[in-house]
C-alpha positions as CSV (number, residue, x, y, z in Angstrom):
1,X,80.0,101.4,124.1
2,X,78.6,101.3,120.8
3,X,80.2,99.8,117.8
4,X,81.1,101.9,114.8
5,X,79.4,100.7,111.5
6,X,81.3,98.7,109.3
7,X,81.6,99.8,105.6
8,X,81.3,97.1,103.4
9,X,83.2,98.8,100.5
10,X,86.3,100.0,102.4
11,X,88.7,97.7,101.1
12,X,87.6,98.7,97.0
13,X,88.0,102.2,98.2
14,X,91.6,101.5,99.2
15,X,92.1,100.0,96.2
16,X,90.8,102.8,94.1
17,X,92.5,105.5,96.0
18,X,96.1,103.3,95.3
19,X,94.8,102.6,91.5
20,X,94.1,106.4,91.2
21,X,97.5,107.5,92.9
22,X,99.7,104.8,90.7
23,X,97.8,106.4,87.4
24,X,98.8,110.3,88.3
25,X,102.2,109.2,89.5
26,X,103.0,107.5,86.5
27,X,102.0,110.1,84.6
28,X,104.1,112.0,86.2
29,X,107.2,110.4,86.5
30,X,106.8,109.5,82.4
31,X,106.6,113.8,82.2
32,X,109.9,113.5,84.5
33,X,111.9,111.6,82.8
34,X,110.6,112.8,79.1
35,X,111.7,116.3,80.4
36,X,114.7,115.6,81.3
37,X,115.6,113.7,78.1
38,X,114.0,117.1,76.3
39,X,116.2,119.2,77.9
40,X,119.1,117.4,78.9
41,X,119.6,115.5,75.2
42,X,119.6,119.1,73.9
43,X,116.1,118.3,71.8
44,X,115.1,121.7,73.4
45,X,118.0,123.3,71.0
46,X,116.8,120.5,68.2
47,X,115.6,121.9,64.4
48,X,111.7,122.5,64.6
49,X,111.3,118.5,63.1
50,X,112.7,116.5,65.8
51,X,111.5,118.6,68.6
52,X,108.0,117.8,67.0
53,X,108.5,114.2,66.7
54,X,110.1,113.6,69.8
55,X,107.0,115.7,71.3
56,X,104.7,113.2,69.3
57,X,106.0,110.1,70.6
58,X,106.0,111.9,73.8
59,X,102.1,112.6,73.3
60,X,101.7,109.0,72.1
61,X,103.5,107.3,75.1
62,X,101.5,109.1,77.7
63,X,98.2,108.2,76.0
64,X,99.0,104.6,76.2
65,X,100.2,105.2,79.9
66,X,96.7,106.3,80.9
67,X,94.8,103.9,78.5
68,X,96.7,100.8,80.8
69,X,96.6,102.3,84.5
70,X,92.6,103.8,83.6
71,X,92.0,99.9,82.7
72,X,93.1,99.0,86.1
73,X,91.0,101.9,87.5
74,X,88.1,100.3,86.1
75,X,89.4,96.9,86.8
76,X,89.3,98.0,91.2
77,X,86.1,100.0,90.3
78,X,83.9,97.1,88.6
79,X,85.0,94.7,90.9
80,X,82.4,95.2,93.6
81,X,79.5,95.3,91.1
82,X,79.9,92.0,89.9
């Protein structure tokens, strides 16, 4: 019965495919809940300036979100070439 090769890098795979998954789902659960603040605050009914800012800070919060969880990315990704 032959053995089935072992892959040396399974275990940073796994932790790039969990790295990966935690940067889309909080991306998306930031989208979530910055909807539902949108819409159920009323910003959605808002004059032109606060839907703007609100959509700015918005903007700005989801840019910092992926600058973090693409650090860790790279974090799990270097990790085996050192």
């Amino acid at each position: 019965m032959p053995v089935p090769p072992v892959d040396p890098r399974a275990p940073q795979r796994v932790a790039l495919r969990r790295a990966v998954l935690q940067l889309v789902m909080s991306v998306v659960l930031l989208d979530a809940v910055a909807m539902t603040v949108f819409y159920g605050a009323g910003i959605v009914h808002s004059p032109t300036r606060t839907r703007n800012i609100y959509l700015v800070g918005w903007s700005v919060l989801t840019a910092i979100l992926v600058g973090v969880m693409l650090r860790r990315v790279r974090k799990v990704r270097w990790e085996g070439k050192r």
